[in-house]
KELO-874970 format. One record per residue: residue in one letter; x, y, z of N, C-alpha, C, O in turn; residue number from 1. Coordinates in Angstrom, 2 decimals, padded with zeros to 5 digits. Atoms other than C-alpha are relative to their C-alpha. Last residue first. Layout:
REM KELO-874970
{rec A, {X, Y, Z}, {X, Y, Z}, {X, Y, Z}, {X, Y, Z}, NUM} ...
This chain:
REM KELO-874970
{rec X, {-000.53, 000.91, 000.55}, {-033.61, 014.89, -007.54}, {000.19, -000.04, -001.34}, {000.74, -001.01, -001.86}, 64} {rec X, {000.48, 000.46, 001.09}, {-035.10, 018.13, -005.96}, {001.04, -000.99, -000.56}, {002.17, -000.50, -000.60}, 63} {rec X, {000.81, 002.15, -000.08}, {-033.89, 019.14, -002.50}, {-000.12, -000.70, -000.99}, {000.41, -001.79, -000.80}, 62} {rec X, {001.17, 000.41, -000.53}, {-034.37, 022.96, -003.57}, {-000.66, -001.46, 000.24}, {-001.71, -002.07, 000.08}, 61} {rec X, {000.16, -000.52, -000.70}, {-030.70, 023.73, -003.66}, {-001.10, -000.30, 000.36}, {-001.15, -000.63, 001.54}, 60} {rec X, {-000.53, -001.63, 000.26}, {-029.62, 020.97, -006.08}, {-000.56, 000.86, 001.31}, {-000.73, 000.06, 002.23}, 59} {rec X, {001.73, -000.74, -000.54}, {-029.51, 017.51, -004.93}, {000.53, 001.64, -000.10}, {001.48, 002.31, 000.32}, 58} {rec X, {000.05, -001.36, 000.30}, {-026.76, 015.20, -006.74}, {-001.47, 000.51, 000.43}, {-002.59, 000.10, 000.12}, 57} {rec X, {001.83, -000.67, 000.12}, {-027.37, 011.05, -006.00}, {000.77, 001.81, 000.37}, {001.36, 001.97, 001.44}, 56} {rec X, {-000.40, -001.40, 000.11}, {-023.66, 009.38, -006.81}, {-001.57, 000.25, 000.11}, {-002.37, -000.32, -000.63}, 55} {rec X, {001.06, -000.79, 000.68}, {-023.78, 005.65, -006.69}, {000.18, 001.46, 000.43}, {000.94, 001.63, 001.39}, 54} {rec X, {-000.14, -001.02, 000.11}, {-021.13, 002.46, -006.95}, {-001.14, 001.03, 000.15}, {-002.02, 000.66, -000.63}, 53} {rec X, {000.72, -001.22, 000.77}, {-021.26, -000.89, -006.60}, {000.56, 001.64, 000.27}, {001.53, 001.91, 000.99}, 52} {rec X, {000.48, 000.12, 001.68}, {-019.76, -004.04, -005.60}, {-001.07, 001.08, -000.70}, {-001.95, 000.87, -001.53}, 51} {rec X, {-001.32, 000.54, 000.68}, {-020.08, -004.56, -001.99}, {-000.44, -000.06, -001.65}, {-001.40, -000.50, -002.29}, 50} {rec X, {000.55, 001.26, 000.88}, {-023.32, -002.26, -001.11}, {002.03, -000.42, -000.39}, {002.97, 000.31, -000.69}, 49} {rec X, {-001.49, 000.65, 000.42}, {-022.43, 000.67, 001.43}, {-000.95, -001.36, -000.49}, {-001.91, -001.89, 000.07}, 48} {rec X, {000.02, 001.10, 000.24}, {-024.61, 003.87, 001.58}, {000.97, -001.03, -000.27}, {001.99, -000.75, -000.90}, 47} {rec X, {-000.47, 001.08, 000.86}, {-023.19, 006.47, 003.63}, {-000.71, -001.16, -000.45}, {-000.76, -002.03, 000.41}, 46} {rec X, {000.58, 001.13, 000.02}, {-025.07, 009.72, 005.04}, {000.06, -001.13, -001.00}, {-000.71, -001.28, -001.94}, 45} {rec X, {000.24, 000.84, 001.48}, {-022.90, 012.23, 005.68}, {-000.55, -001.15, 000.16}, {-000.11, -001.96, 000.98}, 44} {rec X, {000.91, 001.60, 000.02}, {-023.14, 014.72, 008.43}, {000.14, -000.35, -001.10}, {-000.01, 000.44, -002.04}, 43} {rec X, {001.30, 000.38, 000.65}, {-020.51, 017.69, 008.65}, {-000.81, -001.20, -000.12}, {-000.11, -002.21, -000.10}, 42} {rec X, {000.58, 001.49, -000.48}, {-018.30, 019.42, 010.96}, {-001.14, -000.10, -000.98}, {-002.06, 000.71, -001.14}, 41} {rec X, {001.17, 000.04, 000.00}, {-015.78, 022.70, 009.13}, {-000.59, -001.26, 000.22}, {-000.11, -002.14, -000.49}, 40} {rec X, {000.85, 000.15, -001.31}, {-012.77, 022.51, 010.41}, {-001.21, 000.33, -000.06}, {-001.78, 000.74, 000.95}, 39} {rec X, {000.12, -001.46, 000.26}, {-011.12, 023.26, 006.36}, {-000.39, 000.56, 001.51}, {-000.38, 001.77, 001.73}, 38} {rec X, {-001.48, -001.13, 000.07}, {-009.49, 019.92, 006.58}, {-000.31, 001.11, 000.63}, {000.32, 001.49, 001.62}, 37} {rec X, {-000.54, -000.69, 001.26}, {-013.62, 018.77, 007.21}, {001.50, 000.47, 000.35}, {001.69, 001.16, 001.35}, 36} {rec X, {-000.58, -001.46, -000.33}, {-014.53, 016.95, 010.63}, {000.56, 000.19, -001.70}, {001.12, -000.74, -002.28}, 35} {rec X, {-001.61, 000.16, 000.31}, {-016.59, 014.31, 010.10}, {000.27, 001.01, -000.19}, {-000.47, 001.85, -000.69}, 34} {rec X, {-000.68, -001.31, -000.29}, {-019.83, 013.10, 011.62}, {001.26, 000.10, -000.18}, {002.08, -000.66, 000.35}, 33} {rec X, {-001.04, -000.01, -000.73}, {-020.88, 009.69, 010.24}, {-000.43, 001.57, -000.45}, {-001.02, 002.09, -001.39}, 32} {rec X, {-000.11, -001.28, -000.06}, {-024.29, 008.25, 009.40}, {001.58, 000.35, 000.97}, {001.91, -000.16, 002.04}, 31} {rec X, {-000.74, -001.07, -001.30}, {-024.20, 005.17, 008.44}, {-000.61, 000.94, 000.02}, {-001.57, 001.12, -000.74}, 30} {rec X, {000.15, -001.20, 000.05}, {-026.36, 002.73, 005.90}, {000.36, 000.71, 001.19}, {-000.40, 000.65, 002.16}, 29} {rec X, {-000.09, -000.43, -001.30}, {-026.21, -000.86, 005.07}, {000.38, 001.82, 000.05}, {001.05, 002.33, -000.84}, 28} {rec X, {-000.97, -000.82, -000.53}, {-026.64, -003.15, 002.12}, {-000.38, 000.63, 001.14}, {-001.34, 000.16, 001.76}, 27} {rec X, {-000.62, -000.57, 001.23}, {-028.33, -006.12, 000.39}, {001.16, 001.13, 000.60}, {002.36, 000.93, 000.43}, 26} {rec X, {-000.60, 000.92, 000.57}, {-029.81, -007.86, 003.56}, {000.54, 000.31, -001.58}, {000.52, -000.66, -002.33}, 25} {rec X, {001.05, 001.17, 000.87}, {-030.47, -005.35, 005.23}, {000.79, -000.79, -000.68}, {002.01, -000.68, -000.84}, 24} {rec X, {-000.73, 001.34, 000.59}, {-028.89, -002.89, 007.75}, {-000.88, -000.78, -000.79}, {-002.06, -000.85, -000.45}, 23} {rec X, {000.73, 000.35, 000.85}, {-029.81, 000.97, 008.64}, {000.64, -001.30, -000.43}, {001.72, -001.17, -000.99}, 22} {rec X, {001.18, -000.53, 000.21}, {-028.61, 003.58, 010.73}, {-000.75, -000.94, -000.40}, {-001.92, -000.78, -000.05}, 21} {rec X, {001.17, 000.80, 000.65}, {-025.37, 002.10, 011.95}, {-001.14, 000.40, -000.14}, {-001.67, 000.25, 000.96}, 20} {rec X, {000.77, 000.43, -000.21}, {-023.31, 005.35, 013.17}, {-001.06, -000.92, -000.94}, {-001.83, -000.46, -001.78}, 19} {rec X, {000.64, 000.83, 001.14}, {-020.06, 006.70, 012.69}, {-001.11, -000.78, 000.65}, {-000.76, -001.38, 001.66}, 18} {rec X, {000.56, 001.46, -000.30}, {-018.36, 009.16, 014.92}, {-000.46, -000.49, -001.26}, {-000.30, 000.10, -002.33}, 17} {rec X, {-000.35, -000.17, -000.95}, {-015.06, 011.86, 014.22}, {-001.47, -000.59, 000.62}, {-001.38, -000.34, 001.82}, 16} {rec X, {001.10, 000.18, -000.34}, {-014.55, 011.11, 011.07}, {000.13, -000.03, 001.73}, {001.04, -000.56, 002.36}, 15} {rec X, {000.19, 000.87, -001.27}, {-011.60, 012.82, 010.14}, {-001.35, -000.25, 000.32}, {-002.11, 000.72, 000.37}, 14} {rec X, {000.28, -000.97, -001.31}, {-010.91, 015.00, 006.91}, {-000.28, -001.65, 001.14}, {-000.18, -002.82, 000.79}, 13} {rec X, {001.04, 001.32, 000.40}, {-007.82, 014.23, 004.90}, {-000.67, 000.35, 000.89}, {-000.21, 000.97, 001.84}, 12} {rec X, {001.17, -000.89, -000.06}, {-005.73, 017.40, 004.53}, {-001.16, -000.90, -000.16}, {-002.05, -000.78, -001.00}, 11} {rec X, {000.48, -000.95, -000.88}, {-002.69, 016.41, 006.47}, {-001.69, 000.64, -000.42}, {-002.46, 001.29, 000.29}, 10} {rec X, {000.60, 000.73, -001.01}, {-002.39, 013.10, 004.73}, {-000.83, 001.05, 000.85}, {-001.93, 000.90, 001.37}, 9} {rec X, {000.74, 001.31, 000.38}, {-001.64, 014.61, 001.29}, {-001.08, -000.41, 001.66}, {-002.30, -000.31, 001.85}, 8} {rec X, {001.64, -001.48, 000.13}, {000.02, 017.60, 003.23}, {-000.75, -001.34, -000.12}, {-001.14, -002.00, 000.84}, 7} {rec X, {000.36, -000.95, -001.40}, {002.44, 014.78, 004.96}, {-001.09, 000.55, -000.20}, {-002.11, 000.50, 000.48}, 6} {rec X, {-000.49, -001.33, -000.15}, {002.76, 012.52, 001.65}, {-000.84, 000.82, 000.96}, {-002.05, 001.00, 000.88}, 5} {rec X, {-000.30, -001.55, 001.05}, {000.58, 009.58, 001.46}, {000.91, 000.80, 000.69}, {000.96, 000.72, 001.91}, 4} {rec X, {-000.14, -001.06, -001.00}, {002.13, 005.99, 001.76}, {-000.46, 001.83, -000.40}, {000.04, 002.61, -001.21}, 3} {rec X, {-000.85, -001.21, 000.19}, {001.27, 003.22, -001.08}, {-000.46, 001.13, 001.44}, {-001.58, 001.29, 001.91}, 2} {rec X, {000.84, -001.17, 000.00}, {000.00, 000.00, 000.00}, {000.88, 001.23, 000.00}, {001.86, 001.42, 000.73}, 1} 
């Protein structure tokens, strides 16, 4: 496994909890709090499926 470089590493942000929201028998769903480089704290809400990928974009008014 390749090593990152100091900044590299320095600007990775930190989860700082993670929480099971959601399990089934296909996939599973967090919620982690994570500190941004920038120290800005934010919620993200992870889907995890082995073997996939997905991107969902929400513009300002929510809308899909």
């Amino acid at each position: 496994m390749r090593k990152l470089s100091r900044n590299k590493a320095a600007s990775k942000a930190r989860i700082l909890s993670s929480r099971e929201v959601y399990r089934g028998p296909i996939f599973w769903v967090t919620t982690d709090h994570v500190l941004e480089p920038g120290g800005v704290h934010v919620r993200r809400d992870i889907v995890h499926h082995p073997g996939s990928v997905v991107i969902l974009a929400v513009d300002q008014n929510l809308s899909k």
